[in-house]
VOVOLO-924876 format. One record per atom (N, C-alpha, C, O): residue number from 1; residue in one letter; atom name; y, x, z. Coordinates in Angstrom, 3 decimals, m for minus. Example, Ala and Ser with C-alpha at 12.3 -4.5 7.8 and 13.67 -1.06 7.14 Angstrom:
PT  1  a  N  m5.690  13.190  7.800
PT  1  a  CA  m4.500  12.300  7.800
PT  1  a  C  m3.300  13.200  7.800
PT  1  a  O  m3.319  14.236  8.465
PT  2  s  N  m2.250  12.850  7.080
PT  2  s  CA  m1.060  13.670  7.140
PT  2  s  C  0.030  12.900  7.870
PT  2  s  O  1.138  13.409  8.039
// end
This chain:
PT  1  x  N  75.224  31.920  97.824
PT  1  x  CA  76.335  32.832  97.813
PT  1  x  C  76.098  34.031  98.725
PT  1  x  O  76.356  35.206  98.465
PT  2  x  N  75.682  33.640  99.592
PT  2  x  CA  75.218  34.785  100.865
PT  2  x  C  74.163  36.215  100.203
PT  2  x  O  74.180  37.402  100.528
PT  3  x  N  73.377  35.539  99.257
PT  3  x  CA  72.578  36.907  98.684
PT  3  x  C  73.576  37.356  97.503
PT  3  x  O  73.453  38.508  97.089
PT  4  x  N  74.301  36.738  97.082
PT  4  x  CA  75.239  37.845  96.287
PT  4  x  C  76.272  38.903  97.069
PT  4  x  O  76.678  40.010  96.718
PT  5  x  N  76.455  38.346  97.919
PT  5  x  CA  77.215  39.214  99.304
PT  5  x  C  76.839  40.883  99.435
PT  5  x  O  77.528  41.903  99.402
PT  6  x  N  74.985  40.539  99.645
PT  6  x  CA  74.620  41.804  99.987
PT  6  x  C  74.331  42.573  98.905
PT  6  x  O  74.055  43.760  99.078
PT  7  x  N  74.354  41.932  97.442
PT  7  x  CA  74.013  42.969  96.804
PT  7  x  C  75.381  43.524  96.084
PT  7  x  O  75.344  44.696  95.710
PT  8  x  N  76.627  42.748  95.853
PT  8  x  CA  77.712  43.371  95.959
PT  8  x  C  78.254  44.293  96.563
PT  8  x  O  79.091  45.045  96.063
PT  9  x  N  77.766  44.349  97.906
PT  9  x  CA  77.926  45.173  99.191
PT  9  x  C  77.333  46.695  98.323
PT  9  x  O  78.036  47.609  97.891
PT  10  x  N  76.089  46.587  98.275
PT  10  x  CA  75.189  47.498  97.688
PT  10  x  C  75.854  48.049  96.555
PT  10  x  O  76.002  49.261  96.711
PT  11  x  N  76.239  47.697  95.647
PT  11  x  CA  76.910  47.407  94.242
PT  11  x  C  77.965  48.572  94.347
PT  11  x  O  78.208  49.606  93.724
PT  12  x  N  78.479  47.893  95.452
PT  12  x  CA  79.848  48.981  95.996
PT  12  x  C  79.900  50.080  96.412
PT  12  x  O  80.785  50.891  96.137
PT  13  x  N  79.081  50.241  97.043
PT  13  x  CA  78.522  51.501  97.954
PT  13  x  C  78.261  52.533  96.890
PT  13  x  O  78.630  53.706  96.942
PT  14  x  N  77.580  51.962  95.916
PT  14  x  CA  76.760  53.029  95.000
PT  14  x  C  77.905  53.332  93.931
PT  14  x  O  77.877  54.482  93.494
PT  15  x  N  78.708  52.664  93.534
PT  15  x  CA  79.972  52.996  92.966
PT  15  x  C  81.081  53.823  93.457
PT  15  x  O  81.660  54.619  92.717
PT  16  x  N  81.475  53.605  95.032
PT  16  x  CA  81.622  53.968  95.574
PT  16  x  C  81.536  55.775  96.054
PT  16  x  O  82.458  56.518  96.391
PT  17  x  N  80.244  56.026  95.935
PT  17  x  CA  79.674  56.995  96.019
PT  17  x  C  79.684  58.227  94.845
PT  17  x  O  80.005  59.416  94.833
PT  18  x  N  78.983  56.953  93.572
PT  18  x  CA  79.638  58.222  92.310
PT  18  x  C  80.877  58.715  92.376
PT  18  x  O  81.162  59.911  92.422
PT  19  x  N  81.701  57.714  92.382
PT  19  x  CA  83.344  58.410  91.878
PT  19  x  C  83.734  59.726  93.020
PT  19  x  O  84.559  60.638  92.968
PT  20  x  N  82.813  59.361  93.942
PT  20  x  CA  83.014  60.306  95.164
PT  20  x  C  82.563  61.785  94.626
PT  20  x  O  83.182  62.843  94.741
PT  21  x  N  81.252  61.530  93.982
PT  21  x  CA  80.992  62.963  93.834
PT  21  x  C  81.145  63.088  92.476
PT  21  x  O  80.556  64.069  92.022
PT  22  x  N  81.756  62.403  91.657
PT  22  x  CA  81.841  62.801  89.735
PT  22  x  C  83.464  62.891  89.866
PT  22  x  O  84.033  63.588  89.026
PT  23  x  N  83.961  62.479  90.493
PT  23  x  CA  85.801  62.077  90.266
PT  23  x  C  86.507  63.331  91.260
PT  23  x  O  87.227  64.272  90.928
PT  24  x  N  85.943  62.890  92.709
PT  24  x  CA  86.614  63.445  93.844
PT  24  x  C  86.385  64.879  94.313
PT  24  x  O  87.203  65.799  94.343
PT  25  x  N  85.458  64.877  94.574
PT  25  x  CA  84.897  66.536  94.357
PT  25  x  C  85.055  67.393  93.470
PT  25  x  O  85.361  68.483  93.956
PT  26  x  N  84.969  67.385  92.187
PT  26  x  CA  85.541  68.297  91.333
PT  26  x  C  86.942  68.253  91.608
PT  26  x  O  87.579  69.277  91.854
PT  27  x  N  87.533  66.923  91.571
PT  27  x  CA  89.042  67.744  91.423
PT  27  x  C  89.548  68.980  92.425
PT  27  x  O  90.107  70.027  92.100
PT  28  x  N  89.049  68.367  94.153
PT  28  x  CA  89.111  69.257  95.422
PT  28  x  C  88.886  70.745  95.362
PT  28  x  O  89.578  71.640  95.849
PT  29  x  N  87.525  70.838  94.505
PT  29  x  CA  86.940  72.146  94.241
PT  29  x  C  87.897  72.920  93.085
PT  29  x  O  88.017  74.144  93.030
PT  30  x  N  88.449  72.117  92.318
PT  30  x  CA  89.342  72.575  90.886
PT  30  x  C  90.657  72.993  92.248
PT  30  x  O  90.667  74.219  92.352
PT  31  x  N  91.127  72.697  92.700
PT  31  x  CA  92.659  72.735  93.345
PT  31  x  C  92.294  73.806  94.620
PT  31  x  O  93.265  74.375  95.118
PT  32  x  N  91.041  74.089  95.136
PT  32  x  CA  90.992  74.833  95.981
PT  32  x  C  90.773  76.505  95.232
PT  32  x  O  91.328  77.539  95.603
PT  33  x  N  89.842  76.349  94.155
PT  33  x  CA  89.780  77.638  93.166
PT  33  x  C  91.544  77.971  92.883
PT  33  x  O  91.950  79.063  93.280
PT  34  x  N  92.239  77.310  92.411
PT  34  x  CA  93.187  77.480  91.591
PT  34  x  C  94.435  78.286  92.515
PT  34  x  O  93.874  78.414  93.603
PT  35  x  N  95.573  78.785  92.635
PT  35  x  CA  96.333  79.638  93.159
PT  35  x  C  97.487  78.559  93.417
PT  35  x  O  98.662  78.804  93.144
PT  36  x  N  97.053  77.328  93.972
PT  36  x  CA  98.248  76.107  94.528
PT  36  x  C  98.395  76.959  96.073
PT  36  x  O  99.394  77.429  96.616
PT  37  x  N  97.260  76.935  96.413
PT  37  x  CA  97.524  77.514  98.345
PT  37  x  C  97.979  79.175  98.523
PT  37  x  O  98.378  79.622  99.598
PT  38  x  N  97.824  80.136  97.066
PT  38  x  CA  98.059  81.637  97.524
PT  38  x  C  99.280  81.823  97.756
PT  38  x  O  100.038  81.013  97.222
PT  39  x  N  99.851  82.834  98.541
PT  39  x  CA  100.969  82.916  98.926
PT  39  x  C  100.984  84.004  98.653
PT  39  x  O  99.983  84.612  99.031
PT  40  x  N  102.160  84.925  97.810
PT  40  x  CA  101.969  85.897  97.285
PT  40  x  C  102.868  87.040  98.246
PT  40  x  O  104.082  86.839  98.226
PT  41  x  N  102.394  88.220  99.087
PT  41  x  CA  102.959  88.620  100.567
PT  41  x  C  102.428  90.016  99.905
PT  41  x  O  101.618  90.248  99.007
PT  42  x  N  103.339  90.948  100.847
PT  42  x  CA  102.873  92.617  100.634
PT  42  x  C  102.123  92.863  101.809
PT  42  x  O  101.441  93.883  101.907
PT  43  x  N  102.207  91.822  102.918
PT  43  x  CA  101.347  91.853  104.516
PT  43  x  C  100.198  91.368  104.167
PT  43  x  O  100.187  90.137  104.181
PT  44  x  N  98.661  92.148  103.681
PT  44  x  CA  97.426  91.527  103.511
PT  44  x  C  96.709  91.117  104.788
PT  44  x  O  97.176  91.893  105.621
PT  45  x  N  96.090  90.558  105.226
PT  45  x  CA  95.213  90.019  106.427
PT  45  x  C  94.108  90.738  106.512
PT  45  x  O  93.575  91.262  105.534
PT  46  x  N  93.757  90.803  107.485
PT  46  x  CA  92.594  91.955  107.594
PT  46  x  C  91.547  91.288  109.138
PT  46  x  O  91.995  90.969  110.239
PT  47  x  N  89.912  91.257  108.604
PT  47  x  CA  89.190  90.996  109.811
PT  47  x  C  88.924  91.598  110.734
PT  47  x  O  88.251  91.122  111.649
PT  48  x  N  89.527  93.166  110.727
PT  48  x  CA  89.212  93.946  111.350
PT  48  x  C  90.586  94.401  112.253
PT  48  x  O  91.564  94.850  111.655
PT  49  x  N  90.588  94.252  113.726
PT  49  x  CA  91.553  94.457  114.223
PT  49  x  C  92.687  96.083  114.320
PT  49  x  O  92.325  97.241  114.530
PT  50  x  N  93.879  95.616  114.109
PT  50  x  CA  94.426  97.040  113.253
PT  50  x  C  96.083  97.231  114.191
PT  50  x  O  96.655  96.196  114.531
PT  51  x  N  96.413  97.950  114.368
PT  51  x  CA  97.437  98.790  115.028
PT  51  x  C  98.273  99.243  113.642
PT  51  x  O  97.753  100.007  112.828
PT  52  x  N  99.521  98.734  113.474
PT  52  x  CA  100.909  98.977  112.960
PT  52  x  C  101.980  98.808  113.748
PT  52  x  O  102.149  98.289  114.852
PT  53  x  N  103.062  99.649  112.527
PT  53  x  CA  104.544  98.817  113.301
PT  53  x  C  105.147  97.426  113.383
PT  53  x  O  106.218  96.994  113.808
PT  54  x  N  103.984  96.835  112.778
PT  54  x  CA  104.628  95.212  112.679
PT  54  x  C  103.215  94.875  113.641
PT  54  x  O  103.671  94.102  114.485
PT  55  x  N  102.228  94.995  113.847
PT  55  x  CA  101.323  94.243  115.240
PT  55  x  C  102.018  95.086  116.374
PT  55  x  O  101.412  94.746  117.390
PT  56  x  N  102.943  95.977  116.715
PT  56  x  CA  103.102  96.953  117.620
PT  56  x  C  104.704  96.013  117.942
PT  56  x  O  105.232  96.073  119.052
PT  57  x  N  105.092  95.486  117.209
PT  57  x  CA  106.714  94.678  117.098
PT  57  x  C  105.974  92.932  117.685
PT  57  x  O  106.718  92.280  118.418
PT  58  x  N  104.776  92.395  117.377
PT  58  x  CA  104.813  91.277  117.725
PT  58  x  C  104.300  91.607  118.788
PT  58  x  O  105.010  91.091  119.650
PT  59  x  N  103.130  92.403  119.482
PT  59  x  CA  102.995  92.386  120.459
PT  59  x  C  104.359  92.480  121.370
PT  59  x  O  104.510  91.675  122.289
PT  60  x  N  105.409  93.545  121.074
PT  60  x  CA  106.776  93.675  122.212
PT  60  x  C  107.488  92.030  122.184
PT  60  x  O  108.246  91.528  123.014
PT  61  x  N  106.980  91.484  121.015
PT  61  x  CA  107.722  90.180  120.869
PT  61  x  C  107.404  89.137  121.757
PT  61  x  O  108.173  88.450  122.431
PT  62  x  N  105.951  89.096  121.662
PT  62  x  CA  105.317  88.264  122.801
PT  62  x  C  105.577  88.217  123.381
PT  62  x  O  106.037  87.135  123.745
PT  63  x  N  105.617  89.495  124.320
PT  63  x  CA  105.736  90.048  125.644
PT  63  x  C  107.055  89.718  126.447
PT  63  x  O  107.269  89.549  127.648
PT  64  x  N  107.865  89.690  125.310
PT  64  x  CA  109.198  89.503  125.954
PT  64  x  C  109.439  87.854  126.161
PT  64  x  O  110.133  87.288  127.005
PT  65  x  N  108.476  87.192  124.902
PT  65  x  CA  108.678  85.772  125.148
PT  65  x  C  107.870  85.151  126.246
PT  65  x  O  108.156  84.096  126.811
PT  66  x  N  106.837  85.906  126.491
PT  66  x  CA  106.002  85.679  128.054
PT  66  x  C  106.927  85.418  129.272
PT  66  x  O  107.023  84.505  130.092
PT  67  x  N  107.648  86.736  129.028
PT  67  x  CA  108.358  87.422  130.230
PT  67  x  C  109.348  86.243  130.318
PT  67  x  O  109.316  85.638  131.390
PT  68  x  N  110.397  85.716  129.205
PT  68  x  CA  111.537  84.845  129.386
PT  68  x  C  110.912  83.365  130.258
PT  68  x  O  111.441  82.799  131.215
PT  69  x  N  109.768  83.047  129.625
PT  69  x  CA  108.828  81.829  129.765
PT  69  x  C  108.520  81.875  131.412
PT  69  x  O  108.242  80.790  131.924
PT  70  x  N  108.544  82.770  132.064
PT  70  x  CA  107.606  82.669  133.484
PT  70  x  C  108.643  82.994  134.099
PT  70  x  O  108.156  83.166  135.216
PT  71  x  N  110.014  83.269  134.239
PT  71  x  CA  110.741  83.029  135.286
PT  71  x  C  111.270  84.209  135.766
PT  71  x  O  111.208  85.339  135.282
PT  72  x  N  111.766  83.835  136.718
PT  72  x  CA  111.952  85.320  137.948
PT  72  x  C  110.958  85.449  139.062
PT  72  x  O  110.606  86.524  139.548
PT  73  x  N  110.425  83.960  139.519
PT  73  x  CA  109.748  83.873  140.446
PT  73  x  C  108.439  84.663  140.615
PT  73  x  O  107.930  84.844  141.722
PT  74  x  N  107.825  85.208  139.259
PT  74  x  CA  106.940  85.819  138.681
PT  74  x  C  106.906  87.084  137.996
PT  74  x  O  106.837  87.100  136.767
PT  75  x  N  106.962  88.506  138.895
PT  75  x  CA  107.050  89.883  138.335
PT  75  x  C  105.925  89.982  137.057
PT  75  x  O  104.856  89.392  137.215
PT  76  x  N  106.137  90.633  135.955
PT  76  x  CA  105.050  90.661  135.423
PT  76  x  C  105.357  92.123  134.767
PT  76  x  O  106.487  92.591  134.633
PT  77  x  N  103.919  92.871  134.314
PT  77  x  CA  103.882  93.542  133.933
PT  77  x  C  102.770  93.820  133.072
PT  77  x  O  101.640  93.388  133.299
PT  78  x  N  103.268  95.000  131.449
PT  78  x  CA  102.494  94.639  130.150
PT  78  x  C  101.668  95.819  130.700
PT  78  x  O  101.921  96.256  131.822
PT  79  x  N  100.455  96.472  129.761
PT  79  x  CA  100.134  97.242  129.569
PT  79  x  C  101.278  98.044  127.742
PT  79  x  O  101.959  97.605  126.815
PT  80  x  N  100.846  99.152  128.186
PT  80  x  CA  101.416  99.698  126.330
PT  80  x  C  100.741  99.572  125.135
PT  80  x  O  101.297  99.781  124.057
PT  81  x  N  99.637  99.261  125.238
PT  81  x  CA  99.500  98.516  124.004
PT  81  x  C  98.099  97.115  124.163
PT  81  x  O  97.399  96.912  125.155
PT  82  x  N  98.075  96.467  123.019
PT  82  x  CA  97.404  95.440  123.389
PT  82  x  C  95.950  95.644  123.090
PT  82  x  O  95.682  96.632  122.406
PT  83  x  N  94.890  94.816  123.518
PT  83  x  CA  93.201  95.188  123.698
PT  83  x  C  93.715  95.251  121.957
PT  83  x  O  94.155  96.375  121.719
PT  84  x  N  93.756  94.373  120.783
PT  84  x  CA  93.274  94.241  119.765
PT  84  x  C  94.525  93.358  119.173
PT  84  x  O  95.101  92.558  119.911
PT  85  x  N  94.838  93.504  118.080
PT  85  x  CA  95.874  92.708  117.190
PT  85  x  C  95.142  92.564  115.888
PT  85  x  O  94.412  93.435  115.416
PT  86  x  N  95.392  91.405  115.348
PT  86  x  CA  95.158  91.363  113.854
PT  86  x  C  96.093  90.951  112.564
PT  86  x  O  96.899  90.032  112.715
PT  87  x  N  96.015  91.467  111.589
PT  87  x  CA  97.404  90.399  110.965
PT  87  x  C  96.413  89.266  109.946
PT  87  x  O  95.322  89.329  109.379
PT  88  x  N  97.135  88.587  110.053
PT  88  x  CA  96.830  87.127  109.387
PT  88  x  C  96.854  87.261  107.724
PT  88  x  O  96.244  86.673  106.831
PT  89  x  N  97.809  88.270  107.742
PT  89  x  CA  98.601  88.128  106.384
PT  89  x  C  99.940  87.109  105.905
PT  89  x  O  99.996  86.004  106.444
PT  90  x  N  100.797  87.411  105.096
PT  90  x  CA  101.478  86.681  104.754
PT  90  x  C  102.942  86.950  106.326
PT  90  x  O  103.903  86.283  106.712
PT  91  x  N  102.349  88.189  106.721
PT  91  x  CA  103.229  88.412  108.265
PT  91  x  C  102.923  87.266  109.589
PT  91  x  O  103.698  86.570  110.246
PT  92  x  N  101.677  87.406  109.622
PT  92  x  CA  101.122  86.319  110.485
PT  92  x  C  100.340  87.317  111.585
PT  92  x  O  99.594  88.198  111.157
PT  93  x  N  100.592  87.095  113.323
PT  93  x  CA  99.804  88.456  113.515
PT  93  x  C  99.080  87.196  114.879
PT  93  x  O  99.560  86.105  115.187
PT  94  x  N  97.945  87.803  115.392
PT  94  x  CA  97.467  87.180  116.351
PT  94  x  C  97.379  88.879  117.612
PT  94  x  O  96.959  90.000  117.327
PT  95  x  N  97.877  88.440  118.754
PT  95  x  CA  97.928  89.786  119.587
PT  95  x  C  97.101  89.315  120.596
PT  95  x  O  97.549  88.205  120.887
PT  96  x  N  96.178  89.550  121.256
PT  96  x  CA  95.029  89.969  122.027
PT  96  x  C  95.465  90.898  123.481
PT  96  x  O  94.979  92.010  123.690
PT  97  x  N  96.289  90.348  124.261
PT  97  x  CA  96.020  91.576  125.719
PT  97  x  C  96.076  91.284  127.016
PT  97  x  O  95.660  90.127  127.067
PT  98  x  N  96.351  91.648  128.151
PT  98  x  CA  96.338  91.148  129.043
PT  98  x  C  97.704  91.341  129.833
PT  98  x  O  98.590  91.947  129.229
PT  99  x  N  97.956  90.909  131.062
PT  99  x  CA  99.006  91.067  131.811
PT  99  x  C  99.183  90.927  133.581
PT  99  x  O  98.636  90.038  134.234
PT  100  x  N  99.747  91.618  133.956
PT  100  x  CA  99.721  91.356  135.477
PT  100  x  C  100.548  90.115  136.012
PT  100  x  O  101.652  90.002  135.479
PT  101  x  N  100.284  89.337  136.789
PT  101  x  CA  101.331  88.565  137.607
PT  101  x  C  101.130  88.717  139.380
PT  101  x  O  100.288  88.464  140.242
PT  102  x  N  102.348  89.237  139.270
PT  102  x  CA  102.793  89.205  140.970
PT  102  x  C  103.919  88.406  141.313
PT  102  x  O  105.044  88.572  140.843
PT  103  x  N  103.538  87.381  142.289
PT  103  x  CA  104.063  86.502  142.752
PT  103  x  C  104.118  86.801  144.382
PT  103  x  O  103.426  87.648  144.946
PT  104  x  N  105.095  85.919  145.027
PT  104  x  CA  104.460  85.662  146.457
PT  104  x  C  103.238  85.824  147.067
PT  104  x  O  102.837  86.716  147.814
PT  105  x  N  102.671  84.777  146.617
PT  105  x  CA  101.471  84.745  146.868
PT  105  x  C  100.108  85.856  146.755
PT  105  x  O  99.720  86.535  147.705
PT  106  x  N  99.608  85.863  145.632
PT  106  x  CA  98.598  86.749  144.856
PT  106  x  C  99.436  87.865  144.144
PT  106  x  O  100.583  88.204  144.435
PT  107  x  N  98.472  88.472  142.952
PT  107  x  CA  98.401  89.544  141.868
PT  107  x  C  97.075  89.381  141.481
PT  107  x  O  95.979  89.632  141.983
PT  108  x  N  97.627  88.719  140.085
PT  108  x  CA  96.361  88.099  139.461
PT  108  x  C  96.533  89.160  137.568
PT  108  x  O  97.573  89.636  137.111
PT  109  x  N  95.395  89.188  137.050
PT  109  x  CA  95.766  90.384  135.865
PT  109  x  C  94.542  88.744  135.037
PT  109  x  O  93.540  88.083  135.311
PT  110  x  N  95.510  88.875  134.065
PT  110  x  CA  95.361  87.679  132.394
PT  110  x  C  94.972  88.226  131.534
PT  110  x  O  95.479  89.252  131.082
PT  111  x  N  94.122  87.748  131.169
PT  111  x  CA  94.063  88.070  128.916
PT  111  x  C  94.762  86.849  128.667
PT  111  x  O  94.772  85.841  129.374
PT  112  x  N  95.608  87.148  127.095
PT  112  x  CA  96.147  85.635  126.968
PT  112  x  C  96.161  86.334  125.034
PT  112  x  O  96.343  87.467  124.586
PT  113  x  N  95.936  85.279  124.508
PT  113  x  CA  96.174  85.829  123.036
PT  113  x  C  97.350  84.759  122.682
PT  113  x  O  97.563  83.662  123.198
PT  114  x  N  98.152  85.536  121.474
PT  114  x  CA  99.737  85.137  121.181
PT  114  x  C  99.538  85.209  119.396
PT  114  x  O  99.570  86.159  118.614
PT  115  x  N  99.358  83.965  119.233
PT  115  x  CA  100.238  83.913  117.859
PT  115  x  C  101.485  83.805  117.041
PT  115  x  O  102.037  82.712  116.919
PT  116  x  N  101.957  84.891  116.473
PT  116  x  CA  103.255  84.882  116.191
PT  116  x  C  103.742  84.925  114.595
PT  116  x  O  102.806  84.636  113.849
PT  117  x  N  104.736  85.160  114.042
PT  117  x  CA  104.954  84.887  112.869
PT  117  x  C  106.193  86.015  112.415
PT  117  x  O  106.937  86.385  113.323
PT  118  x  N  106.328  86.341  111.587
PT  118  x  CA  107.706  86.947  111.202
PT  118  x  C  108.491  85.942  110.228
PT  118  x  O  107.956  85.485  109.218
PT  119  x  N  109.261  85.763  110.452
PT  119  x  CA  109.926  84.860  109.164
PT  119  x  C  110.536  85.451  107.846
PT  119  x  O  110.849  84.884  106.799
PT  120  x  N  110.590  86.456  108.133
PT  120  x  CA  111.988  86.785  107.089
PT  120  x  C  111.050  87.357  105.352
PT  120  x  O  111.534  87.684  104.268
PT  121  x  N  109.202  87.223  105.946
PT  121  x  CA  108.857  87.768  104.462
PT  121  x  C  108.780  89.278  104.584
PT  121  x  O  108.438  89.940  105.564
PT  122  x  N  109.227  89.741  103.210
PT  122  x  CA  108.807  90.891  102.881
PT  122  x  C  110.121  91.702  102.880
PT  122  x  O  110.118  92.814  102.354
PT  123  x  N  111.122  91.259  103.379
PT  123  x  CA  111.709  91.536  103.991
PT  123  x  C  111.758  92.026  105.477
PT  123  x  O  111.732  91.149  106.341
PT  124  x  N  111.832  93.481  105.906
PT  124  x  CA  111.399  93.593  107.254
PT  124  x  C  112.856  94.307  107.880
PT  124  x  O  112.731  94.886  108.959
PT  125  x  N  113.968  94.290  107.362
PT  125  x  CA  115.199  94.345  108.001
PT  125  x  C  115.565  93.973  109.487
PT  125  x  O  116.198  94.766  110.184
PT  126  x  N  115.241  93.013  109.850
PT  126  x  CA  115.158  92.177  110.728
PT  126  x  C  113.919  91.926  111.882
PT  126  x  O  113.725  91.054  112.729
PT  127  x  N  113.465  92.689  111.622
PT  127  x  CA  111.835  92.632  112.490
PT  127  x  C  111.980  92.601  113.979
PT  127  x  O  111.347  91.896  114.765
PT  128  x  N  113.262  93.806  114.337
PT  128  x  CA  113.585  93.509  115.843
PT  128  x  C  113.985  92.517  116.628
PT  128  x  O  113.941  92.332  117.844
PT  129  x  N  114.404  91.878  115.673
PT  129  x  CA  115.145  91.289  116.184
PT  129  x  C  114.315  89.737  116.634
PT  129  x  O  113.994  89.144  115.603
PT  130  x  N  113.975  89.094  117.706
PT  130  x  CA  113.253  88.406  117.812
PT  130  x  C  113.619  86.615  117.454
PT  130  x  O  112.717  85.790  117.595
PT  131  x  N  114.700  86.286  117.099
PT  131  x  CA  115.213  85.238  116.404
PT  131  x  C  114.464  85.113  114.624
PT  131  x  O  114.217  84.035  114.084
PT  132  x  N  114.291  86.093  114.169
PT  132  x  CA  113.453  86.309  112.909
PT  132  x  C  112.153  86.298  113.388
PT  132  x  O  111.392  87.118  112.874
PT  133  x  N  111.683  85.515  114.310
PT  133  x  CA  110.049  85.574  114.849
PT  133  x  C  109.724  84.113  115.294
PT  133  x  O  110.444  83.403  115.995
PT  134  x  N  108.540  83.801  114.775
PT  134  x  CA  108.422  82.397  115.667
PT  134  x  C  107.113  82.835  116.547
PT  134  x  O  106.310  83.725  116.270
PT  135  x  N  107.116  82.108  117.497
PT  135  x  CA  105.803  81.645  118.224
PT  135  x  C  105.179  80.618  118.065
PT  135  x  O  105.762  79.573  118.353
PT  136  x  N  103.931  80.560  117.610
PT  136  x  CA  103.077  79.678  117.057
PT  136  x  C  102.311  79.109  118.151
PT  136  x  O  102.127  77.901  118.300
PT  137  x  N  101.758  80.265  119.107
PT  137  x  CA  101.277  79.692  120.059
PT  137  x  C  100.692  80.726  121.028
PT  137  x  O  100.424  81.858  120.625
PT  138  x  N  100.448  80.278  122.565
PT  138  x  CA  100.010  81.208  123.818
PT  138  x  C  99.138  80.696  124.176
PT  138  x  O  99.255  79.528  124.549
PT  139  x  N  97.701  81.445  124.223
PT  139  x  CA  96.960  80.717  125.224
PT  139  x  C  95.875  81.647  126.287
PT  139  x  O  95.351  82.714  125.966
PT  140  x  N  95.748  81.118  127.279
PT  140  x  CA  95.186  82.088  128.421
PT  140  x  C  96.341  81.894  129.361
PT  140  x  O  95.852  81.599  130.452
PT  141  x  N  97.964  81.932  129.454
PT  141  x  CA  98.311  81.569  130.582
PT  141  x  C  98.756  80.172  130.907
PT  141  x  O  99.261  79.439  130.056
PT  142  x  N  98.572  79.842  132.070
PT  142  x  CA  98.647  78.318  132.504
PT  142  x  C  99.981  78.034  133.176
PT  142  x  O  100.354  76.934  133.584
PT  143  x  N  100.658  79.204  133.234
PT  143  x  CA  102.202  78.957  133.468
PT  143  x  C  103.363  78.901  132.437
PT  143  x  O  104.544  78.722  132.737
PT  144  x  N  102.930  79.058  131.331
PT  144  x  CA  103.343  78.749  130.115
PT  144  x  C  103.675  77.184  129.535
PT  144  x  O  104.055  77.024  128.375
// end
């Protein structure tokens, strides 16, 4: 019984394996071609870092959500605009800059990059308003 073990084992593996690449893979490759994931947006994404009124609105957005996030205990101050912004597309922006912190103690100057979001679409009525914005995420400061 023991040598039928291992070649069942074997048996399996190799069965195993086809359906993997005759069954499973095509379908993955069929559903990744196909327009299930496009999201159809008038905000295109771009690799090349770009200056608008909507990267020029998330950067002030950040900034202000930095600012709420760190307190009183912590003066801070932006520069006017950021090293580099990009949009994601779909109103997705990643902002790139740095910032001062003066505390008691020190005056220490950050890069921190901020991912943010617009919610409202293609709809931009609402852009100021920072409740129509999410934060996705901060990273570079450690008081955050």
């Amino acid at each position: 019984m023991k040598k039928y073990s291992l070649l069942f084992l074997i048996i399996s593996l190799v069965i195993l394996v086809l359906i993997t690449q005759k069954v499973v893979l095509p379908l993955v490759y069929y559903v990744a071609k196909s327009d299930a994931f496009l999201i159809d947006s008038k905000d295109q994404g771009s690799q090349l870092p770009l200056s608008n009124s909507m990267t020029d609105l998330a950067f002030m957005h950040c900034n202000n959500y930095i600012k709420s996030e760190l307190g009183t205990d912590v003066s801070v101050t932006f520069p006017e605009k950021p090293l580099n912004s990009w949009s994601l597309g779909n109103y997705e922006y990643v902002v790139n800059a740095e910032l001062n912190l003066t505390s008691p103690s020190n005056t220490t100057t950050k890069k921190y990059a901020c991912r943010i979001a617009y919610d409202n679409g293609d709809n931009l009525e609402g852009a100021l308003d920072f409740a129509n914005w999410s934060i996705e995420g901060i990273d570079g400061i450690d008081e955050i």
